[in-house]
Backbone of each chain as ProteinMPNN parsed JSONL, in Angstrom:
{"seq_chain_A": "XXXXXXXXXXXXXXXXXXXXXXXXXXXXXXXXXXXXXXXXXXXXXXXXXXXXXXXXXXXXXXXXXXXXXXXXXXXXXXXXXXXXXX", "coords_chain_A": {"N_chain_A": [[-5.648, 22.704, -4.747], [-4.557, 19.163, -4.787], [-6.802, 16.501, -4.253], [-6.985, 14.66, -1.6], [-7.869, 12.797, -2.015], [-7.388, 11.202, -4.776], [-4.553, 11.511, -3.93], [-3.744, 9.666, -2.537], [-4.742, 8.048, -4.498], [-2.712, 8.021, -5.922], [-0.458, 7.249, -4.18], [-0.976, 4.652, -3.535], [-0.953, 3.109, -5.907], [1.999, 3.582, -6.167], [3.038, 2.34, -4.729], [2.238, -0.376, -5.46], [3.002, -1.147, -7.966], [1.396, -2.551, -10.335], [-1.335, -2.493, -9.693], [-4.706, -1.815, -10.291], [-5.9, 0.726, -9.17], [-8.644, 2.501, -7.439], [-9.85, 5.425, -5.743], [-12.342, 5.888, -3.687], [-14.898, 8.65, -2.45], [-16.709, 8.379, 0.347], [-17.845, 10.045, 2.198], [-17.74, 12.899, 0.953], [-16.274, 14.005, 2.404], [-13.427, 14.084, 1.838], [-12.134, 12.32, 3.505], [-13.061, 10.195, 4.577], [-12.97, 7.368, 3.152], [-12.596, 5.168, 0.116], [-11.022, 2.524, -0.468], [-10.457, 0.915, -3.479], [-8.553, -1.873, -4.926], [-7.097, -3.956, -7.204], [-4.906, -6.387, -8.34], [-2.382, -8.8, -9.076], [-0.398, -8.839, -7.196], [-1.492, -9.317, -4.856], [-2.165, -12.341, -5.102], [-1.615, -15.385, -3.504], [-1.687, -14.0, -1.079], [-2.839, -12.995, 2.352], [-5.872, -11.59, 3.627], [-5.264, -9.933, 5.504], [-2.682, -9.646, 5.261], [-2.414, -8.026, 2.334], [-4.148, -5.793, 2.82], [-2.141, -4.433, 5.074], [-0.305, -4.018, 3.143], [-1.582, -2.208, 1.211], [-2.523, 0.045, 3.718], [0.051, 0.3, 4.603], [1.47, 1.802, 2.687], [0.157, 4.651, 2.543], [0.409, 4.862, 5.208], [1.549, 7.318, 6.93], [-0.34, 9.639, 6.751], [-2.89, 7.938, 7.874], [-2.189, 8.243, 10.328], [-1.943, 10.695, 11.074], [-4.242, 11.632, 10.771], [-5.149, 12.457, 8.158], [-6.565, 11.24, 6.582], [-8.787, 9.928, 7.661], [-10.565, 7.713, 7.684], [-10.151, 4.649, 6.234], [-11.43, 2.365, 3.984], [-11.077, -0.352, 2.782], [-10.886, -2.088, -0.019], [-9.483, -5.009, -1.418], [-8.096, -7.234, -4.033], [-7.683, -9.933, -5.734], [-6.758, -10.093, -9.769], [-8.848, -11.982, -10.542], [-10.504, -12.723, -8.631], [-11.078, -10.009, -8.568], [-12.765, -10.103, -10.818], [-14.44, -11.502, -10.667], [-15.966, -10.346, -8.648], [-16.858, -7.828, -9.21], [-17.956, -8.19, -12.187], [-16.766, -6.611, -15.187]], "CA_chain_A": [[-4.814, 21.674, -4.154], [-5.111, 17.899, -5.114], [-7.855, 16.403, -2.981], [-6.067, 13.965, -0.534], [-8.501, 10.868, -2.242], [-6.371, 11.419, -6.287], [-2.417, 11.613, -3.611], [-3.934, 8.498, -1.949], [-4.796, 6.944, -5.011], [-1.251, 8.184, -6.542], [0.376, 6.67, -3.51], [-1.166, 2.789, -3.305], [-0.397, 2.731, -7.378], [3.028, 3.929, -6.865], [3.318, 1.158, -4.053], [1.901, -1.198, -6.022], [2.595, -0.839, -9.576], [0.846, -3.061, -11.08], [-2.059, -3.015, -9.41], [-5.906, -1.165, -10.576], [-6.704, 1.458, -8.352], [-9.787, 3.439, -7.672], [-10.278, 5.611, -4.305], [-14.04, 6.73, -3.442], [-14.737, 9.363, -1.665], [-17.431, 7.732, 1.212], [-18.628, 11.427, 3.031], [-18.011, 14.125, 0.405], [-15.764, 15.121, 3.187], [-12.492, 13.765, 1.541], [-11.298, 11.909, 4.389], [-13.318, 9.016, 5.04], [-12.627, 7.104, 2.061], [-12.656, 3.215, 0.065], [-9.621, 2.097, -2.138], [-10.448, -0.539, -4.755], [-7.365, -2.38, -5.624], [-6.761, -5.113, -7.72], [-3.496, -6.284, -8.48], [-1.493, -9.783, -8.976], [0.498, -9.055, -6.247], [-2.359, -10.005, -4.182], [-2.153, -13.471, -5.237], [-1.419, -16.156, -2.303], [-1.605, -13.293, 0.284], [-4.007, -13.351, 3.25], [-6.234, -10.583, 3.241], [-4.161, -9.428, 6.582], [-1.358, -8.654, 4.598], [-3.03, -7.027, 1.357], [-4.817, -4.382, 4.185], [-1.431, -4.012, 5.344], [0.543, -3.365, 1.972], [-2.257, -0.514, 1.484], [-2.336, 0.683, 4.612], [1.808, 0.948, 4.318], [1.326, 3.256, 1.737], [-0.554, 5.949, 3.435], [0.224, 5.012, 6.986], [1.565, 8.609, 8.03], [-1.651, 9.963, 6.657], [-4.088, 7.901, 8.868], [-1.702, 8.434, 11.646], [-2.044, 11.944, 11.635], [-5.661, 11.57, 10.762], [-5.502, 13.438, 7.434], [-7.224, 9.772, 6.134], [-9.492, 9.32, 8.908], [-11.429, 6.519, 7.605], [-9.864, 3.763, 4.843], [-12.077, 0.876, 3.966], [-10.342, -1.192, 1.678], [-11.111, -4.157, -1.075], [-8.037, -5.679, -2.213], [-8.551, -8.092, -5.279], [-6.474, -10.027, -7.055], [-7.457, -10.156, -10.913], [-9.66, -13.11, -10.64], [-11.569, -12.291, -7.587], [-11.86, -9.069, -8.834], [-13.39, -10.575, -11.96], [-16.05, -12.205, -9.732], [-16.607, -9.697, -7.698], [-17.448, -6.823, -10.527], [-17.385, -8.324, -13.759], [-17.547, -5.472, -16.367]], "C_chain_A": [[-5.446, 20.341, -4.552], [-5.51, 17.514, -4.238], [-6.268, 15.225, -2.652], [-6.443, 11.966, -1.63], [-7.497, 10.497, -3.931], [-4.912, 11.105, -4.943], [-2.73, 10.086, -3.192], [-3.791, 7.481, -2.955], [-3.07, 6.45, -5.638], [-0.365, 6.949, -5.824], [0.201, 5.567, -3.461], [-0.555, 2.43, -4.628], [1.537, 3.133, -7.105], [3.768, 2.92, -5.716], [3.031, 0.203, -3.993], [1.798, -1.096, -7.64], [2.032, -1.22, -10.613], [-0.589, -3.543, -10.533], [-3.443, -1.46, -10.372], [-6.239, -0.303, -9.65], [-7.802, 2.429, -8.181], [-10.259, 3.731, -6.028], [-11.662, 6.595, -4.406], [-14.013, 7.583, -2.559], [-16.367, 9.117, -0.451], [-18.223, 9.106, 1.462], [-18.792, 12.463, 1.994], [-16.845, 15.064, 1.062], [-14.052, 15.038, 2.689], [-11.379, 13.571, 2.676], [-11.939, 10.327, 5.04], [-13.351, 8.408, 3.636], [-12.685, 5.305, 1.572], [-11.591, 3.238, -0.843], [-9.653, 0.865, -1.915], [-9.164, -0.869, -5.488], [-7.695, -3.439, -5.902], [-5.382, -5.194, -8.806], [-3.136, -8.392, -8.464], [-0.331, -9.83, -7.98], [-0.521, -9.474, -4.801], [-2.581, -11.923, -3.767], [-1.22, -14.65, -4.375], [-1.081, -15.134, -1.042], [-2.924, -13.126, 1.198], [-4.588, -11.696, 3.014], [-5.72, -9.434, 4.199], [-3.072, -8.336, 5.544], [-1.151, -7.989, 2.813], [-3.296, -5.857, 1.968], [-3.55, -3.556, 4.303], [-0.212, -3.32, 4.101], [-0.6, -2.161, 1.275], [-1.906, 0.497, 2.622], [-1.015, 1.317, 4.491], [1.904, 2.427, 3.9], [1.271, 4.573, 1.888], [-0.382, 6.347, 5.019], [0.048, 6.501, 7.804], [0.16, 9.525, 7.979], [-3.011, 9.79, 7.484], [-3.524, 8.065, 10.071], [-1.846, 9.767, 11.882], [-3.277, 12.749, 10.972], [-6.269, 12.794, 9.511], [-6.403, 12.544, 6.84], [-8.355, 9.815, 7.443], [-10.323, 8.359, 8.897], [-10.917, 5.945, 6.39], [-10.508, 2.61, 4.821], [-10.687, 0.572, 2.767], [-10.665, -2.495, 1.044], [-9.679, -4.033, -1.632], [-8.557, -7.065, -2.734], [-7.655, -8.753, -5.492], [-7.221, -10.416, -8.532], [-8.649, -11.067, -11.313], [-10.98, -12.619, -9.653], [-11.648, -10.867, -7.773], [-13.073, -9.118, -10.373], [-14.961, -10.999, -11.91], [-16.411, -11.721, -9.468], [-17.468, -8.304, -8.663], [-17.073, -7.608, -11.657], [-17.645, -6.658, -14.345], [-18.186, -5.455, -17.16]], "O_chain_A": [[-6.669, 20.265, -4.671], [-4.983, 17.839, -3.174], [-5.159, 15.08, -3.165], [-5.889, 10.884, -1.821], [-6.967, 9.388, -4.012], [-4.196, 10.193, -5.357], [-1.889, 9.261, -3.551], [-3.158, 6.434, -2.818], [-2.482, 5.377, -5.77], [0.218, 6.032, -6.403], [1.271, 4.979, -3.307], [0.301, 1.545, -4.638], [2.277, 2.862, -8.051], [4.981, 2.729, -5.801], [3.222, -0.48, -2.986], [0.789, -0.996, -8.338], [2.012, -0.597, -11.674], [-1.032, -4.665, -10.781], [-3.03, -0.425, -10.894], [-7.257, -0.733, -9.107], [-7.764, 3.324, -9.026], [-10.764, 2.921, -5.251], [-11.878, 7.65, -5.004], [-13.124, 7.461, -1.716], [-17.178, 10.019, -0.659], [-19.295, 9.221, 0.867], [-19.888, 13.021, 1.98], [-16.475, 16.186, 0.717], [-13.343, 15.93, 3.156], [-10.316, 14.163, 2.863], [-11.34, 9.562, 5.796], [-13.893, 9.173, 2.838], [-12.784, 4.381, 2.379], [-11.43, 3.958, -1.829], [-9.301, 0.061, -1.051], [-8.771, -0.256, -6.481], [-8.468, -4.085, -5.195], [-4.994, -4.423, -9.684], [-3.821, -9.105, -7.731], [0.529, -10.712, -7.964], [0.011, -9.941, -3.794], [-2.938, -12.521, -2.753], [-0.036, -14.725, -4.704], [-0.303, -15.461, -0.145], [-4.022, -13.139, 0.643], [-3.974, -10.809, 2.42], [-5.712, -8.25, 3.863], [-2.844, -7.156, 5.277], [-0.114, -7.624, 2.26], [-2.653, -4.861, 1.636], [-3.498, -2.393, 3.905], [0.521, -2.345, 4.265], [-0.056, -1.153, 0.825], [-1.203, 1.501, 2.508], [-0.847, 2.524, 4.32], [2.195, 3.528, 4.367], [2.057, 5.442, 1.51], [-0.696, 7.302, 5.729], [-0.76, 6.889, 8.648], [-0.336, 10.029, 8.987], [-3.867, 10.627, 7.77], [-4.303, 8.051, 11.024], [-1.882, 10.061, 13.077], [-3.371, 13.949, 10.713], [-7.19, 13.604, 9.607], [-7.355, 13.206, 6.424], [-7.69, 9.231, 8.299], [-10.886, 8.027, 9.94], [-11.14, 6.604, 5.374], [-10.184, 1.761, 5.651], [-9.769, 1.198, 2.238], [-10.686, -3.633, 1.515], [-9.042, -3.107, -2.134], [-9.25, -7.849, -2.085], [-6.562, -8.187, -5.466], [-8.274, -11.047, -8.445], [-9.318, -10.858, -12.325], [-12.111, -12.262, -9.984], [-12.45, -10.368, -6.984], [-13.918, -8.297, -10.73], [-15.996, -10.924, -12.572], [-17.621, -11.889, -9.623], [-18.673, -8.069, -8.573], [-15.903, -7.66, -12.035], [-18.474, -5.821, -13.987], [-18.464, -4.387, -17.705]]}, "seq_chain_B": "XXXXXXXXXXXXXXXXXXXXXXXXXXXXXXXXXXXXXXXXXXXXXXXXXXXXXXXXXXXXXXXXXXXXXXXXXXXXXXXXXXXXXXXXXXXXXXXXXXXXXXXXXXXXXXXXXXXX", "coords_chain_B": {"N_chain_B": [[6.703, 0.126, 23.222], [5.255, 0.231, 26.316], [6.451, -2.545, 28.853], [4.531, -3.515, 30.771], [2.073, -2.336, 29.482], [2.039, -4.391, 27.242], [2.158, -6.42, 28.516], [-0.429, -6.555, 29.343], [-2.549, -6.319, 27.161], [-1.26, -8.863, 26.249], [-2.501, -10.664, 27.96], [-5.592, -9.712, 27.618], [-6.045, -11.219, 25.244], [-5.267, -13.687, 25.799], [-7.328, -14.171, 26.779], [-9.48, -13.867, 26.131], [-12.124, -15.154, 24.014], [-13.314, -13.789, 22.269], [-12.58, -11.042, 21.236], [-13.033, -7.418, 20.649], [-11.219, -4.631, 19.992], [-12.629, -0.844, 20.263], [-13.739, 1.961, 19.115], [-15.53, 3.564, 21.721], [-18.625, 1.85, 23.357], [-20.051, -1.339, 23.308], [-22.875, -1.368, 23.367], [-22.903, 1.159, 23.321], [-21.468, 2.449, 20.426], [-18.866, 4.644, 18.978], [-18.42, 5.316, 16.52], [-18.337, 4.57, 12.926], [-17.244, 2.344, 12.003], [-16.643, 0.512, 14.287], [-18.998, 0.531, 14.683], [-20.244, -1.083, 13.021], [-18.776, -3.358, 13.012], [-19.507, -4.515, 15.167], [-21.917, -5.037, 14.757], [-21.757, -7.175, 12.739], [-20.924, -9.457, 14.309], [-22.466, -9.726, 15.959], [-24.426, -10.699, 14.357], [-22.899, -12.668, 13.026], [-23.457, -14.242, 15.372], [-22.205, -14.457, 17.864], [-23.392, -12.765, 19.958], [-23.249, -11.492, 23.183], [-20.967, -12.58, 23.944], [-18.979, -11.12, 23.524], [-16.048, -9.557, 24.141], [-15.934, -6.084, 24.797], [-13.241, -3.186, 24.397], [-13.069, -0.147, 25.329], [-11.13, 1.937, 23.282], [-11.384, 4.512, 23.421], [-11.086, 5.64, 25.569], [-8.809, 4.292, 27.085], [-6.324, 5.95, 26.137], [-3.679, 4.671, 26.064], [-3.239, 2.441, 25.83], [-5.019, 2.25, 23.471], [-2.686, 3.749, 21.435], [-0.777, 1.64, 21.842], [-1.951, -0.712, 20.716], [-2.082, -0.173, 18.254], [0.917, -0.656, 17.853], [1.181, -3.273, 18.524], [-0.629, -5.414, 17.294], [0.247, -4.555, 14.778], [-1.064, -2.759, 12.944], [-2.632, -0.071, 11.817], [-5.463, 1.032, 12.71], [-8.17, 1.265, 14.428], [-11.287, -0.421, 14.053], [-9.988, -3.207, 15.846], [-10.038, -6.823, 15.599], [-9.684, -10.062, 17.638], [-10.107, -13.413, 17.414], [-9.768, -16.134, 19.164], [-7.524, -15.599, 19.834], [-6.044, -14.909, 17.784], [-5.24, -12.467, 15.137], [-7.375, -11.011, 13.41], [-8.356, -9.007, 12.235], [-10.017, -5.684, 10.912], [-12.797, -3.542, 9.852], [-13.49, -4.31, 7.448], [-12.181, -6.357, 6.81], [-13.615, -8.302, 8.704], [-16.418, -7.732, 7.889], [-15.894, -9.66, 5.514], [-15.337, -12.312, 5.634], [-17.005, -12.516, 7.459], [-19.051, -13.007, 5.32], [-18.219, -14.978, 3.787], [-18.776, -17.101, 5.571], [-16.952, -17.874, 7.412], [-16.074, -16.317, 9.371], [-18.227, -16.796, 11.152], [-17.013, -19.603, 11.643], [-14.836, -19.445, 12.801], [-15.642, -18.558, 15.412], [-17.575, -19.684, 16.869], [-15.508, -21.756, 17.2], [-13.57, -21.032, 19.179], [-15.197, -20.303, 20.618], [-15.917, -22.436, 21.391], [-14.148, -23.881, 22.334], [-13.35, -22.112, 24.32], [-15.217, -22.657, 26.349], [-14.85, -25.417, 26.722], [-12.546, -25.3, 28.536], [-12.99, -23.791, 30.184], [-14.56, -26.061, 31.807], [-13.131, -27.601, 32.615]], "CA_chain_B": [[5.85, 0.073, 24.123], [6.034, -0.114, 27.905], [5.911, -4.103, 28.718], [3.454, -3.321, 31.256], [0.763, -2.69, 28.654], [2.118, -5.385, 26.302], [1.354, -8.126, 29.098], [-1.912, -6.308, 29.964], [-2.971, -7.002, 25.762], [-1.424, -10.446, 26.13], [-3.603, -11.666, 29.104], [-6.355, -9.668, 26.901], [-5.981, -11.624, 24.018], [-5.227, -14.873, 25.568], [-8.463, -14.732, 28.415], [-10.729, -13.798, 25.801], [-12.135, -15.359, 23.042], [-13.689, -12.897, 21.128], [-11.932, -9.422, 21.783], [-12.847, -6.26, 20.104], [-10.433, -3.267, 20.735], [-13.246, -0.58, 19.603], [-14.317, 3.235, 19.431], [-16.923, 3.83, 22.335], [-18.911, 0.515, 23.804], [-20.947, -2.389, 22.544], [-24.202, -0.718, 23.539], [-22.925, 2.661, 22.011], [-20.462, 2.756, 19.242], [-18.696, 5.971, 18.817], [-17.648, 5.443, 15.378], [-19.119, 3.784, 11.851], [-16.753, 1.129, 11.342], [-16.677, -0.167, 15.205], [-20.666, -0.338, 15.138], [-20.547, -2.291, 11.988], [-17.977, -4.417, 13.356], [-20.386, -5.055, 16.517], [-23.437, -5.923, 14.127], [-21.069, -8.389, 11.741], [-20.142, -10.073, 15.025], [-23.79, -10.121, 16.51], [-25.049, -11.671, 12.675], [-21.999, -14.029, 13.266], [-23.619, -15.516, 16.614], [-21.042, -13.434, 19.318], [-23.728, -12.142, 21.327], [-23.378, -11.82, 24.586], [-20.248, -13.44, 24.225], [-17.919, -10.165, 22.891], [-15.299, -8.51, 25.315], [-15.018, -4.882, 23.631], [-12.327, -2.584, 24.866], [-12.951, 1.152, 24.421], [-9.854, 2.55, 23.216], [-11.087, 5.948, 23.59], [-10.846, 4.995, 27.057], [-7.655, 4.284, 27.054], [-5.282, 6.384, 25.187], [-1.814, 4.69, 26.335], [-3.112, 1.026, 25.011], [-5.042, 2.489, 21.84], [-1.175, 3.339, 21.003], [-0.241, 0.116, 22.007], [-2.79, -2.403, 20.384], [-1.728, -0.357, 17.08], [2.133, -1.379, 17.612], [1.41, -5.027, 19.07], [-0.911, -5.693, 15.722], [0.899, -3.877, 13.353], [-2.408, -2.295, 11.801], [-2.745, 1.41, 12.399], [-6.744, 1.698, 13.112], [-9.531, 0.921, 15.358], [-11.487, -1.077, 15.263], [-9.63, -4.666, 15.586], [-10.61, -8.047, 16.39], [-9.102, -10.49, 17.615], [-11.005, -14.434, 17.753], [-9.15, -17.187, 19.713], [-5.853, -15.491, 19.857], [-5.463, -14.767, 16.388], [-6.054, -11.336, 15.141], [-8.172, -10.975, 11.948], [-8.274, -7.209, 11.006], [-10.591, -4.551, 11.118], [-14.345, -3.908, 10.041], [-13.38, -4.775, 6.197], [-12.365, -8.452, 7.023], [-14.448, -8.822, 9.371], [-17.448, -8.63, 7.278], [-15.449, -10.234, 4.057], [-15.164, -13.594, 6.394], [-18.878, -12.981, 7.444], [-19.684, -12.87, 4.06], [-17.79, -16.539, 3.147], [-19.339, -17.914, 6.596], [-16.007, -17.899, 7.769], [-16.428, -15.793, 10.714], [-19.348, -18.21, 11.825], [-16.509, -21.024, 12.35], [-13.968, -19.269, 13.555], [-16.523, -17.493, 16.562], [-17.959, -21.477, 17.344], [-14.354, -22.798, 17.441], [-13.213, -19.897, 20.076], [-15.974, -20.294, 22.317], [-16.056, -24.101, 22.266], [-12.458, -23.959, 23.167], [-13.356, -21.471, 26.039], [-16.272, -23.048, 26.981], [-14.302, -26.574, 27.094], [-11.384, -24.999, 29.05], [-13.776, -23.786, 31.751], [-15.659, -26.601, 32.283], [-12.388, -28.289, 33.781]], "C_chain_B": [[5.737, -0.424, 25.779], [5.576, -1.529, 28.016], [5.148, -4.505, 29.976], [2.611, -3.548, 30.192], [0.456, -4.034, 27.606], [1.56, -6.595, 27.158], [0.326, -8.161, 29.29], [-2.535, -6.834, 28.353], [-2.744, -8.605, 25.853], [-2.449, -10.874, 26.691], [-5.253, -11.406, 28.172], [-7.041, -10.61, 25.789], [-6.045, -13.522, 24.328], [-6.819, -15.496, 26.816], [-9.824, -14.209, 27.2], [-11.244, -14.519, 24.133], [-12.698, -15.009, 21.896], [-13.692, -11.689, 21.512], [-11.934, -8.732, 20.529], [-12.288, -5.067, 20.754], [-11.525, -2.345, 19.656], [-13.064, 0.857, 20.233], [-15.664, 3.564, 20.424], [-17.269, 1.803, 22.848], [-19.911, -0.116, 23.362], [-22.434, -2.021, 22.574], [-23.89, 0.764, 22.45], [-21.669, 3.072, 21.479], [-20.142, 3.676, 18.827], [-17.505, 5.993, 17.503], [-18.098, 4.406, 14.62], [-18.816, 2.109, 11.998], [-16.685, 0.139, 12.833], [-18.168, -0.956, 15.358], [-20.729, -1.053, 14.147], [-20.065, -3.498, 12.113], [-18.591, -5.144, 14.126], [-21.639, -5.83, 15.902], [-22.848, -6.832, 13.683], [-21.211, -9.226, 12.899], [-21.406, -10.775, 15.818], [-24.311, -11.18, 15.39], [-24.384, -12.863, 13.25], [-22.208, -14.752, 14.342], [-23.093, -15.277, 17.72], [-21.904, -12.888, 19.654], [-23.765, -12.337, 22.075], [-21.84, -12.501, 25.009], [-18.598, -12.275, 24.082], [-17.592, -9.273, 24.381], [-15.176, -7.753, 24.187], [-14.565, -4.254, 25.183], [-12.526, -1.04, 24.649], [-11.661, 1.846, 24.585], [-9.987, 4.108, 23.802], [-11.157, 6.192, 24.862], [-9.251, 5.329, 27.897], [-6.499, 4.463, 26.032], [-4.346, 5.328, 24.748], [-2.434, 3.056, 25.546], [-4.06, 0.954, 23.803], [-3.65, 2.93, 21.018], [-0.623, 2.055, 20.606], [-0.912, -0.831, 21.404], [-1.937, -1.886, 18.802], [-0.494, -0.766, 16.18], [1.832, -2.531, 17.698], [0.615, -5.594, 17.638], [-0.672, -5.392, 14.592], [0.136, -3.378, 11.996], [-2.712, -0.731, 12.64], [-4.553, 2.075, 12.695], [-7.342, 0.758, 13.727], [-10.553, 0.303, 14.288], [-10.759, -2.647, 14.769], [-9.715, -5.802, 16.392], [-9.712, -9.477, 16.151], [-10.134, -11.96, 18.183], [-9.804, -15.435, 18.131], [-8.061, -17.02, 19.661], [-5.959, -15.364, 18.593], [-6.341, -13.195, 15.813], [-6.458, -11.55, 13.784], [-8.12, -9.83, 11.577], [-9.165, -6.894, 11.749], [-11.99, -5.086, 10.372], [-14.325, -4.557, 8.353], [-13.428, -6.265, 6.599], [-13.144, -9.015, 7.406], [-15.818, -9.069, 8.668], [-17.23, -9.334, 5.935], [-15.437, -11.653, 4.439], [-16.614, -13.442, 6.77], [-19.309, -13.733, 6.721], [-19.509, -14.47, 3.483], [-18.219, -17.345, 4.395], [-17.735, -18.125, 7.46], [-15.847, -17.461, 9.164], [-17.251, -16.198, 11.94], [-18.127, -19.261, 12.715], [-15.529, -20.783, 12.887], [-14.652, -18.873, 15.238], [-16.522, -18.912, 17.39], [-16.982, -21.838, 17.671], [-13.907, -22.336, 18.66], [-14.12, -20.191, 21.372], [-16.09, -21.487, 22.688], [-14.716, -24.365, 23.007], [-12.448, -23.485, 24.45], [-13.875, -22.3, 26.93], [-15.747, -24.372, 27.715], [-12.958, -26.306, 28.537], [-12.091, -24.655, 30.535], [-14.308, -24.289, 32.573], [-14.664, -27.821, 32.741], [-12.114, -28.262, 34.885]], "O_chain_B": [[6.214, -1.478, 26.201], [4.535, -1.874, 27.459], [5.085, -5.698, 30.275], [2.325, -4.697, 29.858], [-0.607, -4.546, 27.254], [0.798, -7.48, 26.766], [-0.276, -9.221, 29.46], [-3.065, -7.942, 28.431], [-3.611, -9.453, 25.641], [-3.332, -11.453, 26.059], [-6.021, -12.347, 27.973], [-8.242, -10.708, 25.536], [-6.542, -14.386, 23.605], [-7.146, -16.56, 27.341], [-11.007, -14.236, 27.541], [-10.543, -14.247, 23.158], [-12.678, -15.598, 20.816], [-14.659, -11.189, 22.088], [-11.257, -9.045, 19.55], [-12.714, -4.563, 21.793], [-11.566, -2.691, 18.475], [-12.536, 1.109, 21.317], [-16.75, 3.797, 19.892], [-16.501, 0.848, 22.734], [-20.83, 0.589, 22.946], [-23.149, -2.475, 21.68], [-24.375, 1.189, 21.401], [-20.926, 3.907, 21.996], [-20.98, 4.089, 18.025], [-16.35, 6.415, 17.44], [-18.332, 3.338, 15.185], [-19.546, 1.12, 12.069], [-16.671, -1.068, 12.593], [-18.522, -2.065, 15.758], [-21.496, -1.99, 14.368], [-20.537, -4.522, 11.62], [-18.451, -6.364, 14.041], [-22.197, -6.843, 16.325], [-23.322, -7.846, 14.197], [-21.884, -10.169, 12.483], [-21.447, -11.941, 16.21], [-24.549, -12.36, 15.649], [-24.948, -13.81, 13.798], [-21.519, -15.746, 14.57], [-23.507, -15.911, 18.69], [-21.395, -11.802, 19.929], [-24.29, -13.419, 22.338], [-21.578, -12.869, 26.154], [-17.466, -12.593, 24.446], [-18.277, -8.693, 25.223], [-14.708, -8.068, 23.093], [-14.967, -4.446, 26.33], [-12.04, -0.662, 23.583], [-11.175, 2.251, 25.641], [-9.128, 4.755, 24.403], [-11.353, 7.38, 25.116], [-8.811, 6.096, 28.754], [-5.914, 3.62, 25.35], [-4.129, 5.019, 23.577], [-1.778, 2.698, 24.567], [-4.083, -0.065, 23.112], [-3.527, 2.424, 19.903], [-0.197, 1.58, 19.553], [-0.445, -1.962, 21.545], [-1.293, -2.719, 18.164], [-0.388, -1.041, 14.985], [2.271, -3.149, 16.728], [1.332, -6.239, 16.873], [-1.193, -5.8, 13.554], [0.373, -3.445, 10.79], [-2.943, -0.515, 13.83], [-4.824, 3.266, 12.845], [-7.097, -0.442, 13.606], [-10.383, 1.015, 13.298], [-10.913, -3.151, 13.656], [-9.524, -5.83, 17.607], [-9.228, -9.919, 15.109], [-10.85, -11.8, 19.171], [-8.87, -15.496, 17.331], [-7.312, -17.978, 19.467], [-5.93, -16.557, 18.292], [-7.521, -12.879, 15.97], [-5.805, -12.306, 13.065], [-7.785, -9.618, 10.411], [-9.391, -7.36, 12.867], [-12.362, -6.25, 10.223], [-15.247, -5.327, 8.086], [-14.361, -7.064, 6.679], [-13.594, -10.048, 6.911], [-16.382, -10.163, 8.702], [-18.208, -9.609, 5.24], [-15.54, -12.383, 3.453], [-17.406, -14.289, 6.358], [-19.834, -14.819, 6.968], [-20.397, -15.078, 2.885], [-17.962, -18.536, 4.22], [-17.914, -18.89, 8.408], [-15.499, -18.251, 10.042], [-17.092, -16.043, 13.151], [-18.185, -19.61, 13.894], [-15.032, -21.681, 13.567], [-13.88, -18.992, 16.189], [-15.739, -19.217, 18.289], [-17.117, -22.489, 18.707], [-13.775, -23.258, 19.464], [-13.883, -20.274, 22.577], [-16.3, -21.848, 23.847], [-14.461, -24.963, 24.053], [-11.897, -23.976, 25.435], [-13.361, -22.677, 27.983], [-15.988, -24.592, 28.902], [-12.645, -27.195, 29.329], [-11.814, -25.113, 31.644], [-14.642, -23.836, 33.667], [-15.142, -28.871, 33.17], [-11.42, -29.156, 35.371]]}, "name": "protein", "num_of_chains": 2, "seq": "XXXXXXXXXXXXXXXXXXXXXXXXXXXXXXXXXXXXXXXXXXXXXXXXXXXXXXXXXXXXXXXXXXXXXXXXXXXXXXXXXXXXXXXXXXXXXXXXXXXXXXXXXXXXXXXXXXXXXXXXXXXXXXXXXXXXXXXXXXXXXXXXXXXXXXXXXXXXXXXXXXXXXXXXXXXXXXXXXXXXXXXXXXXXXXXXXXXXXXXXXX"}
């Protein structure tokens, strides 16, 4: 079965299509978890409502606690530039 | 949400000026991202000064804080009436000192409001 942290990542990219995604797996236990986005749709949004256009994504997931822990960085191309260069 | 609990969050929100709705209590944190939230907030100068809430406390308004903020997890904080997020923001505004001037602005406001 596909771990939950690959449907997660599926699902923020396919609700953000143009954004970079990369979900970590925090425990090992594939449920407490970090998703690295960076995206241009980020750009003039508070970091409120970046959280929340992730969160969206997955909601029913942490609601029925198959997610049980999402950190989240949300980027937009610049400040992700800063923040990791490569 | 019943508008019982919604006025019980308002008065929450508007009597305190640095409200964490959290997992467990400020002495003992029953969950990662609440106790990290509690240290960011201590760093940031809020000691002694933080109302937390333990949700796991109270079922019927851990429901309810996650409709009235429209963010589906624990732990969230809310400084001078304005909610900020969870333990991510919270230390991403640490991090830019940000959290510093919002904490100071909140309690001078209280502090001024009380001392009429």
């Amino acid at each position: 079965m596909t771990q939950i942290r690959e449907q997660v990542t599926a699902k923020i990219q396919a609700a953000i299509p143009d954004a970079e995604v990369e979900v970590v797996d925090l425990t090992g236990t594939d449920n407490h978890l970090e998703a690295r986005v960076i995206s241009p749709a980020f750009v003039g949004k508070s970091l409120i409502e970046r959280h929340k256009m992730i969160y969206a994504s997955v909601r029913e997931w942490i609601d029925d606690d198959t997610v049980h822990a999402l950190s989240i960085k949300a980027w937009t191309p610049e400040e992700g530039e800063r923040c990791n260069p490569k | 949400m019943q508008p019982e609990v919604k006025q019980r969050i308002d008065a929450q929100i508007r009597e305190n000026p640095v409200l964490l709705y959290m997992k467990g209590t400020e002495m003992l944190p029953r969950c990662g991202f609440s106790a990290a939230t509690v240290e960011t907030l201590h760093t940031a100068g809020a000691t002694g000064r933080i109302h937390a809430i333990d949700v796991l406390a109270d079922p019927e308004l851990w429901q309810a804080i996650r409709e009235y903020s429209d963010w589906p997890t624990i732990p969230q904080l809310y400084i001078g009436g304005e909610f900020i997020g969870g333990c991510d923001i919270t230390r991403e505004l640490s991090e830019s000192g940000e959290l510093q001037t919002k904490i100071e602005a909140a309690l001078e406001t209280a502090d001024a409001g009380a001392g009429e």
